[in-house]
C-alpha positions as CSV (number, residue, x, y, z in Angstrom):
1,X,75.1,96.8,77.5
2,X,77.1,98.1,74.5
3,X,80.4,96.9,72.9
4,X,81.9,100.2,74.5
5,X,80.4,99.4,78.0
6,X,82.8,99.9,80.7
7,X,82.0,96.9,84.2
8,X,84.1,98.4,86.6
9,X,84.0,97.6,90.7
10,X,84.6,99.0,93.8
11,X,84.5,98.5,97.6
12,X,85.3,100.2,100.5
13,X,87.9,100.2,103.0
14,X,87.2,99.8,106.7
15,X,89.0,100.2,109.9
16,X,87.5,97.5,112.4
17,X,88.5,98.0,115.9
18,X,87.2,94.8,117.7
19,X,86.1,92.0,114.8
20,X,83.4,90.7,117.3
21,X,81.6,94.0,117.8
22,X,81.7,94.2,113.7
23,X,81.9,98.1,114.2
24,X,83.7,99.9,111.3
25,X,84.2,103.2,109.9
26,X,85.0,103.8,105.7
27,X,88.8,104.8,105.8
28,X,89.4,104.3,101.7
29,X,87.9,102.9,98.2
30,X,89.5,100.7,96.1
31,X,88.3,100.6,92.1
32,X,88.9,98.4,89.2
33,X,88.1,98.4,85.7
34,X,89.6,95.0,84.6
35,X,88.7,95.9,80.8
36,X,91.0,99.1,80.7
37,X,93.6,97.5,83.1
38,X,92.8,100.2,85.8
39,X,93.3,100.2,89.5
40,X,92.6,102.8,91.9
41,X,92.8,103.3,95.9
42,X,92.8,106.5,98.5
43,X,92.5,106.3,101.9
44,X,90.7,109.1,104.3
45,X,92.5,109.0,108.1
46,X,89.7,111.0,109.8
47,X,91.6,110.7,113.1
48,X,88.8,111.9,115.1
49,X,86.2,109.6,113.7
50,X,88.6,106.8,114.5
51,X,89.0,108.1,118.2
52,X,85.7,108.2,118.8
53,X,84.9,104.9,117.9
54,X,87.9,103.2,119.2
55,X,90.2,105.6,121.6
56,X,92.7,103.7,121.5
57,X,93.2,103.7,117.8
58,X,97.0,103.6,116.9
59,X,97.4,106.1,113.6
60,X,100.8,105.4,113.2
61,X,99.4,101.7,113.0
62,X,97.0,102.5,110.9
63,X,98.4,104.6,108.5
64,X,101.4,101.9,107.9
65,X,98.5,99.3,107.0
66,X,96.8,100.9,104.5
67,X,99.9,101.7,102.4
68,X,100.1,98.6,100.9
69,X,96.6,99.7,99.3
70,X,98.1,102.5,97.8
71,X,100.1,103.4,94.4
72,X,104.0,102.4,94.7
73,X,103.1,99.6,97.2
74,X,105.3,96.5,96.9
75,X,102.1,94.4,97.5
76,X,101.3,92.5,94.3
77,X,102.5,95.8,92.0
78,X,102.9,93.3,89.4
79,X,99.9,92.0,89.4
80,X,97.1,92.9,86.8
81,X,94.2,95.0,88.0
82,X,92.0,92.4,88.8
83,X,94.1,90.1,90.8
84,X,95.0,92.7,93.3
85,X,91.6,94.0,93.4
86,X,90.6,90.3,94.2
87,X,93.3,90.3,96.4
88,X,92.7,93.3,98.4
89,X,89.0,92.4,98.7
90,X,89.3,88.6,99.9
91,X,87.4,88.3,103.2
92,X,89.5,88.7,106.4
93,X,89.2,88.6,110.0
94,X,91.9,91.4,110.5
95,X,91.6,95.4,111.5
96,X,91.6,96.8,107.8
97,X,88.7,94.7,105.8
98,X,87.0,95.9,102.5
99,X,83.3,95.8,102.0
100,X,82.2,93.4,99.5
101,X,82.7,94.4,95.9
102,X,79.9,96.1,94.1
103,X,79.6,96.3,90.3
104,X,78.9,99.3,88.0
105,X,78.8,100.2,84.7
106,X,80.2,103.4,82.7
107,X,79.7,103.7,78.7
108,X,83.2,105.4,78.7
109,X,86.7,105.6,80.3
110,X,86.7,109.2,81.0
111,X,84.1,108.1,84.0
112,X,86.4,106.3,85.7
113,X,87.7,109.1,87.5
114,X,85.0,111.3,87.9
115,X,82.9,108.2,89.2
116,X,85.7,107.3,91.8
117,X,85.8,110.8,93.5
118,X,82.2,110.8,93.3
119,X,82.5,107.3,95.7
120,X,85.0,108.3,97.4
121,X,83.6,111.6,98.8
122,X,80.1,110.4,99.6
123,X,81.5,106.9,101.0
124,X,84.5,108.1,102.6
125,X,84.9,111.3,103.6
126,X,81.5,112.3,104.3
């Protein structure tokens, strides 16, 4: 690893109908880069992937839940990157959970993006 060697994590964001089945399908990713102070999250409503694995999925529900993932959310907006990535990705036993963090590493900033879309479409909306 180089002195210009970006770590940067991710993890996904799961919609889990019934905790003791463990079922889940990937609604969103969430990506940090704590050296370049950078946070990202999108979220994929599929609403007939969610039907079919839990009919009665409320998407109104849903879809109010996940905004505090998103840009402009209240929910620790202060907060540097890394403590609401941490924050987001803490274990729960609740209907939105994240997958646990995975590490990577980019040898430059202008990945960051590129690298998150590239996630986000084959983890997400696939």
């Amino acid at each position: 690893m180089n002195d210009n060697s970006l770590v940067y994590e991710y993890a996904t964001l799961r919609y889990v109908p019934d905790i003791e089945r463990e079922e889940f399908i990937n609604i969103g990713l969430l990506m940090m880069c704590k050296r370049r102070r950078w946070f990202r999250c999108e979220i994929h409503l599929d609403a007939d992937r969610l039907h079919a694995l839990d009919p009665s999925a409320d998407l109104d529900l849903i879809s109010r839940q996940v905004q505090m993932f998103l840009p402009g959310s209240k929910a620790l907006a202060d907060s540097p990157a890394e403590e609401r990535f941490r924050w987001f990705t803490a274990v729960k036993s609740a209907m939105l959970q994240t997958s646990r963090p995975h590490p990577g590493l980019l040898q430059d900033a202008a990945e960051l993006d590129p690298t998150f879309e590239r996630l986000y479409k084959r983890l997400v909306t696939k």
